[in-house]
C-alpha positions in Angstrom: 201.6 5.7 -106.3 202.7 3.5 -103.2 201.7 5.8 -100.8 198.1 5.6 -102.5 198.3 1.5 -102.8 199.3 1.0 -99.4 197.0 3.3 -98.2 194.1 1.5 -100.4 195.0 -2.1 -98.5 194.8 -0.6 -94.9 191.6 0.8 -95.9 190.3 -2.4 -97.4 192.1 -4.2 -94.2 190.5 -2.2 -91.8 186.9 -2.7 -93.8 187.7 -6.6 -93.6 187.9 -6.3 -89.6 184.8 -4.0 -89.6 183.0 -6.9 -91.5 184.3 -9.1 -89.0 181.2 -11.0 -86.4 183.5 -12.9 -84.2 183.2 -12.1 -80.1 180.4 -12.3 -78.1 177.0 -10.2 -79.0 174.5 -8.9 -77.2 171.1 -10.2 -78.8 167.3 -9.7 -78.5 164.5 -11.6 -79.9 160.8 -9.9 -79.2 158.3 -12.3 -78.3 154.5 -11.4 -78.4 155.9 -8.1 -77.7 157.8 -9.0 -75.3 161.7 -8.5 -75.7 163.9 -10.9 -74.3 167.6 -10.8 -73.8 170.8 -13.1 -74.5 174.2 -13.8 -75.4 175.2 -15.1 -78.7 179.0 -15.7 -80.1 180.1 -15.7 -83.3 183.0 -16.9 -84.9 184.5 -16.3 -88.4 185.4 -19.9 -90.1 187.1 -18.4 -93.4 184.6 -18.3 -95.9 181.5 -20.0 -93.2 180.5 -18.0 -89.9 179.4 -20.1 -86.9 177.1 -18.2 -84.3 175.8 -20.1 -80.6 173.4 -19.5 -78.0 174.2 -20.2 -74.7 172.2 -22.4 -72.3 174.4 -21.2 -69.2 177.7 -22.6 -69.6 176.7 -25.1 -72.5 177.0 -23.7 -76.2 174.0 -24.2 -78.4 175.8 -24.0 -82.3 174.6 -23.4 -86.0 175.1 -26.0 -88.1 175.9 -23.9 -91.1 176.3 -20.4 -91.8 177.3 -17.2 -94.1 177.8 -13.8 -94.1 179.1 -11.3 -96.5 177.7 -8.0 -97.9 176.3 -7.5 -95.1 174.4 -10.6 -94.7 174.2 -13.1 -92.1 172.4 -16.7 -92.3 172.8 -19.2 -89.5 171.0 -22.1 -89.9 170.1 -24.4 -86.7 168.7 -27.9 -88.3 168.1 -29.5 -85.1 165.6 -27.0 -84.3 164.5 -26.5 -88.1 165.2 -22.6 -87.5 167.5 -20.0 -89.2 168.8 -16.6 -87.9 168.8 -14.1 -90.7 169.9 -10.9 -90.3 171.5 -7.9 -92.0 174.6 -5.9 -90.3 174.5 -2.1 -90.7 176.4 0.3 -88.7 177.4 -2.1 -85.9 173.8 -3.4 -85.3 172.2 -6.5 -86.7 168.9 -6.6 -87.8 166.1 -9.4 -89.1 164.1 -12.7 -87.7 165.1 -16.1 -86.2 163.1 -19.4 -86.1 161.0 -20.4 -88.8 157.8 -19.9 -91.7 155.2 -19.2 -89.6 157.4 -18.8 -86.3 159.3 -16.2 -86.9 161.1 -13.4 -84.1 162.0 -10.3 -84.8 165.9 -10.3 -83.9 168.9 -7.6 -82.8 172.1 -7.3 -81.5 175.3 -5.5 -81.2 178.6 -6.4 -80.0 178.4 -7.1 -76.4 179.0 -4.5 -73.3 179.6 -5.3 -69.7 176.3 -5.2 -68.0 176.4 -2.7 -65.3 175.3 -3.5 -62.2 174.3 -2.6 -58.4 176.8 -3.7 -55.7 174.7 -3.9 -53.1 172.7 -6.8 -54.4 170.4 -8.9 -51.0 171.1 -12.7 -51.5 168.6 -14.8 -53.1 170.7 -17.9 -53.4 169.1 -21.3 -52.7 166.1 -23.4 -53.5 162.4 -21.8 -53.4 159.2 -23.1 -54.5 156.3 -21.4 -56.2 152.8 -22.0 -55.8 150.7 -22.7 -59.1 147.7 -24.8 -60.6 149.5 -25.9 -63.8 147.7 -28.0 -66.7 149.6 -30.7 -65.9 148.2 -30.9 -62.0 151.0 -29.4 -60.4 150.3 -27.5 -57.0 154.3 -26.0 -57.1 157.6 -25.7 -58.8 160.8 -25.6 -57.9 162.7 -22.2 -58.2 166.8 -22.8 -58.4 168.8 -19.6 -57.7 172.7 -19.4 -57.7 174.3 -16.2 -57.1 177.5 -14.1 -57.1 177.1 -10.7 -55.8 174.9 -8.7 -58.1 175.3 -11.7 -60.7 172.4 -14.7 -60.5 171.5 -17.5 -62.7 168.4 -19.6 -62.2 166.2 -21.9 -63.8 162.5 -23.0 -63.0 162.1 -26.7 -62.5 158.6 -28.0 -63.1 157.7 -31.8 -64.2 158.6 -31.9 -67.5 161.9 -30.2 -66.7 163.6 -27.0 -66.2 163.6 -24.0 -68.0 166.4 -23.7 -69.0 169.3 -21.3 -67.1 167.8 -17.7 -66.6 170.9 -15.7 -66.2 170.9 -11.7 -65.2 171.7 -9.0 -62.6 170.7 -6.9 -59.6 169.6 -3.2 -60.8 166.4 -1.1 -59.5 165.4 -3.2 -56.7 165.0 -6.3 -58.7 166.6 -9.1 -60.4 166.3 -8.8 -64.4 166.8 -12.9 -65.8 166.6 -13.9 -69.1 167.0 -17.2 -71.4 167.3 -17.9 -74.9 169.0 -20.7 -76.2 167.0 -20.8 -79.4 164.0 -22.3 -78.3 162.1 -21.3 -74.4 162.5 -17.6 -74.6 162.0 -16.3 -71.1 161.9 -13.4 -68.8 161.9 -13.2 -65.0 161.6 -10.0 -63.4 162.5 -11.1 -59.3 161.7 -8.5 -56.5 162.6 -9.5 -53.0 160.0 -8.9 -50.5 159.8 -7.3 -46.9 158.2 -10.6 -45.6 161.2 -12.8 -47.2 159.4 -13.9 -50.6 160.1 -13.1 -53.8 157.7 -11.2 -56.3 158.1 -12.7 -59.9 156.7 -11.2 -62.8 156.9 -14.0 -65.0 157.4 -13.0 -69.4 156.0 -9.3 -68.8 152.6 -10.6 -67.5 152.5 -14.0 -65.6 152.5 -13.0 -61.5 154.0 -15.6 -59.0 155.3 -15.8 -55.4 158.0 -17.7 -54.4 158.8 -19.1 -50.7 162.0 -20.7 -49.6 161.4 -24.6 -49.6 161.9 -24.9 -46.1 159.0 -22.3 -45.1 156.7 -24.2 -47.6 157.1 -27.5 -45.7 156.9 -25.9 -42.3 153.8 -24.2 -43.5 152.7 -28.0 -45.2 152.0 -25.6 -48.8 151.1 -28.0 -51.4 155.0 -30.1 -52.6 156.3 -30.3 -56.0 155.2 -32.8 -58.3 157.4 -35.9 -58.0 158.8 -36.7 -61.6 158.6 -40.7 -60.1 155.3 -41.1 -59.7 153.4 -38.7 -62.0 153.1 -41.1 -64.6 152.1 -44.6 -64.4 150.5 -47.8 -66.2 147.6 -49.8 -66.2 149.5 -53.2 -65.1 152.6 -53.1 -65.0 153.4 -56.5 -65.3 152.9 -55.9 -68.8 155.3 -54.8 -70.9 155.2 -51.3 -73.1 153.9 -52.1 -76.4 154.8 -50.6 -79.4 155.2 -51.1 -83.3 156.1 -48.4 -85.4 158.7 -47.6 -88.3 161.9 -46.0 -88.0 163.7 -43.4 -90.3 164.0 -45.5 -92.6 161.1 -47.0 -92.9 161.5 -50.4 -91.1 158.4 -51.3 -88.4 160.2 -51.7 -85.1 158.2 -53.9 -82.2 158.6 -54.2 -78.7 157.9 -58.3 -79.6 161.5 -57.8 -82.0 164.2 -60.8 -80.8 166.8 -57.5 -79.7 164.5 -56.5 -76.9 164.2 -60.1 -75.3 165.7 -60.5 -72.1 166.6 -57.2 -72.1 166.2 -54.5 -69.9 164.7 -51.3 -72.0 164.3 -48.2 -72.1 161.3 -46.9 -74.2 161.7 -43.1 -74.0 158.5 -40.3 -75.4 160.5 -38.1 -77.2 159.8 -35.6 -80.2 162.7 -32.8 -81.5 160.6 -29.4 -80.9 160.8 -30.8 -77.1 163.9 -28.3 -75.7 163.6 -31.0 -72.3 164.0 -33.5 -74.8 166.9 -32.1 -76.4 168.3 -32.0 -72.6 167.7 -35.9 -71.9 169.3 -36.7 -75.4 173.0 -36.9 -74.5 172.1 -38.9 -71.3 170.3 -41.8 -73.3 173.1 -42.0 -75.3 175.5 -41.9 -72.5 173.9 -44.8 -71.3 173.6 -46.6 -74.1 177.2 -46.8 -75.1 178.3 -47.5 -71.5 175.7 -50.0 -70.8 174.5 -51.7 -74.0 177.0 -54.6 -74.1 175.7 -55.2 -71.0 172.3 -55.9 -72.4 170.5 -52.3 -72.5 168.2 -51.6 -75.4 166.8 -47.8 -75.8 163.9 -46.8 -78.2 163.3 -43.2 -78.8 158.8 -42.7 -79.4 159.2 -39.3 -81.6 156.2 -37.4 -82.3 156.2 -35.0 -84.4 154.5 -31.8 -86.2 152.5 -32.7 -89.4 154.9 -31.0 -91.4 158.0 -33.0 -89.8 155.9 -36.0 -90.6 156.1 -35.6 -94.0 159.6 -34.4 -94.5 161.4 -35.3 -90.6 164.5 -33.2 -91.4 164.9 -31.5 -87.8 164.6 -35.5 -86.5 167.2 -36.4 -88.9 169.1 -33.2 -87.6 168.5 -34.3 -83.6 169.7 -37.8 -84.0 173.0 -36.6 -85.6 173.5 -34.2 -82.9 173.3 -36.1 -80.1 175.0 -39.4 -82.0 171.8 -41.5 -81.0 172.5 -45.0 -82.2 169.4 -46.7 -80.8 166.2 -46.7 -82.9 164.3 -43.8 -83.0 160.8 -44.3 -84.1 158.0 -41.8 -85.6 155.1 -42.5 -83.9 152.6 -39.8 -84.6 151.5 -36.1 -83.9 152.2 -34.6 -80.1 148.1 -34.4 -80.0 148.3 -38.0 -80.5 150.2 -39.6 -77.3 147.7 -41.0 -75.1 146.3 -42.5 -78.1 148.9 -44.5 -79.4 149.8 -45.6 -75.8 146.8 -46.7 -74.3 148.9 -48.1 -71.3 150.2 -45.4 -69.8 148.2 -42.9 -67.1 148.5 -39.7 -66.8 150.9 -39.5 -69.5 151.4 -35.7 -70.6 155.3 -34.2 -69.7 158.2 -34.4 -72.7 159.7 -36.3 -72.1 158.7 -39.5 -70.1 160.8 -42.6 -69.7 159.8 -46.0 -69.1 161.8 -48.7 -67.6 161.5 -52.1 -68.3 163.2 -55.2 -66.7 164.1 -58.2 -68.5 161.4 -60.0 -67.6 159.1 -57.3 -69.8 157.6 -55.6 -66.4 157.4 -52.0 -66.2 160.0 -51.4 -62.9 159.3 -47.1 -63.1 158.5 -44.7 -65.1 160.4 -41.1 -65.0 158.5 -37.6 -66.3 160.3 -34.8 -67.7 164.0 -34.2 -67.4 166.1 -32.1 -65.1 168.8 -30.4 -67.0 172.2 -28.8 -65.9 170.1 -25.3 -65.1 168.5 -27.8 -62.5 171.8 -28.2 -60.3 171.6 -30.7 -57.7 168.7 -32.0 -59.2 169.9 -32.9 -62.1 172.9 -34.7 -60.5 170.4 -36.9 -58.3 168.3 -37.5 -61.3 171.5 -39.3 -63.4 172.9 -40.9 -60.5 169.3 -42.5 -59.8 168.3 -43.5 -63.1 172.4 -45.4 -63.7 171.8 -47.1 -60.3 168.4 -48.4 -61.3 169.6 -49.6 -64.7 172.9 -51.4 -63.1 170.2 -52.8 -60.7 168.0 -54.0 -63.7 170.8 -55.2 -66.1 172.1 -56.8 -62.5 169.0 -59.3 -62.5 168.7 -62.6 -64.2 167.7 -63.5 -67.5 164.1 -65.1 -66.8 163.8 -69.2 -67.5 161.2 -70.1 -70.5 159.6 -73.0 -70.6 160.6 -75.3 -74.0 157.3 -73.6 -75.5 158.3 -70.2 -75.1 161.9 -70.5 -76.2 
């Protein structure tokens, strides 16, 4: 009768680590028929699971989860999606995002990728010709590599694409990205003539040069995120009146923004560039805003977000922003809520003001980590120009305007 208990709890013990999700996974999610791979990592939290995406070395987490018979739901507010999936035989099966937006989703526990040793070097910074929506003649193509291993990201104007990670098999590099938003497939072929072949999501066909060939050859440059966006006068400042969260109408004429040097920064939390400038802002609000920097987030939003803005709620909480955060409208609506801006059409865009009101520059897009050196330059200019702003004197008002 022992024999047969003890034997009963090993078999329920060994059940209980069958059951068990936590390591890494190897994942799919197919995309107008178009399959793209990732990593994902689970982790058992007693009675809760926790599962993450990965955005190269950055983990992307659920905010809640649960599995048991068999059942796994991971919910991810701050993109108002949720993983559901059901485990049977080692493999999980079912759909991530949300109504309407729905991927068809897989995975089982993850395997070393196998791959060639005798990989030819890609490494280093390439540009790609293209005629984008936005006006752009070329982006910028980042490529870091170890042996057969290579991540990458794409960097146009409103940002990068997040990092494409992958291997060298069958003549070609296989990179993919999924971080729960921007899925993405690059299939890179090095060429004879010393360009690279990308076949871009399964159908998209682009070439890519090395930057310094593109200049010497005076191809078409890269879009600079500096002056892409303007405004009508920029003497002006950047008006705006809207409500917050909570319903309260926030102006740019409010008594906290006087003498100040702002920030007004064209957000909205289905924007995965936005989600990347986020923890910046708020980086340099808590360093700098004893100093005298004010940040406003402009938010637009899907209908449906305007009427319930749970996945804004969500985004503000992850990130910790503290400055107001302001619901402005519907994406389609931008240019016409504001009418000062030109050429105003990359999420995000970032306006600086001085504290004399003027508009000193305006930034489009956001280079993320993916983005490298890039991205480095890109934090390192915008703190320097705020030091420089908040380093300025308070303007003198007559009696009239005090």
């Amino acid at each position: 009768m022992r024999i047969t208990f003890l034997a009963a709890l090993l078999a329920a013990a060994s059940a209980a680590a069958a059951q068990s999700l936590a390591g890494l996974w190897d994942a799919t999610v197919t995309v107008n028929a178009l399959e793209v791979p990732f990593r994902m990592e689970f982790a058992d939290e007693g009675a809760n699971v926790r599962g993450w995406f990965f955005n190269g070395e950055q983990k992307v987490g659920s905010t809640s989860g649960r599995f048991g018979d068999g059942a796994l739901v991971l919910d991810f507010d701050y993109y108002a999606s949720q993983l559901k999936a059901t485990w049977k035989e080692g493999v999980l099966e079912g759909t991530y995002g949300r109504e309407g937006h729905l991927y068809a989703f897989r995975a089982k526990h993850f395997e070393p990728p196998a791959a060639a040793a005798d990989a030819p070097s890609i490494a280093g910074l390439w540009e790609i010709a293209v005629q984008s929506p936005k006006g752009e003649a070329a982006w910028r193509f980042i490529v870091r590599q170890s042996g057969p291993e290579v991540s990458a990201a794409i960097l146009r104007v409103d940002g990068d694409t997040g990092t494409l990670d992958g291997t060298y098999r069958g003549g070609k590099f296989v990179l993919s990205h999924f971080d729960g938003a921007r899925p993405s497939v690059l299939e890179v072929t090095p060429e004879k003539d010393g360009t690279l072949s990308i076949v871009q999501n399964g159908k998209n066909r682009l070439t890519a040069v090395r930057s310094a060939e593109a200049r010497a050859k005076e191809l078409p440059e890269p879009a600079d995120p500096a002056r892409h966006t303007s405004v009508k006068d920029p003497t002006e400042p950047l008006h705006f009146r809207f409500v917050d969260l909570d319903g309260r109408v926030v102006s740019d004429a409010d008594a906290r923004f006087r003498d100040k040097v702002l920030i007004v920064a064209i957000s909205g939390s289905w924007c995965p560039n936005c989600h990347d400038e986020a923890p910046f802002l708020v980086e340099l609000y808590r360093k700098y805003h004893a100093q005298g920097l004010e940040i406003v987030s402009l938010s637009f939003e899907e209908a449906e977000q305007l009427q319930n803005p749970a996945r804004l709620r969500a985004f503000i909480k992850r990130y910790g922003i503290e400055f107001p955060v302001l619901v402005v409208g519907e994406p389609s609506e931008l240019n016409a809520r504001l009418p000062q801006a030109v050429n105003l059409n990359a999420w995000p865009t970032t306006f600086f003001e001085g504290r004399d009101g003027s508009v000193r520059s305006v930034h489009a897009g956001f280079a993320a980590a993916a983005s490298g050196e890039f991205h480095r330059q890109l934090k390192d200019d915008v703190t320097a120009l705020v030091e420089r702003l908040l380093a300025e004197n308070i303007p003198s008002r007559s009696p009239s305007q005090q």
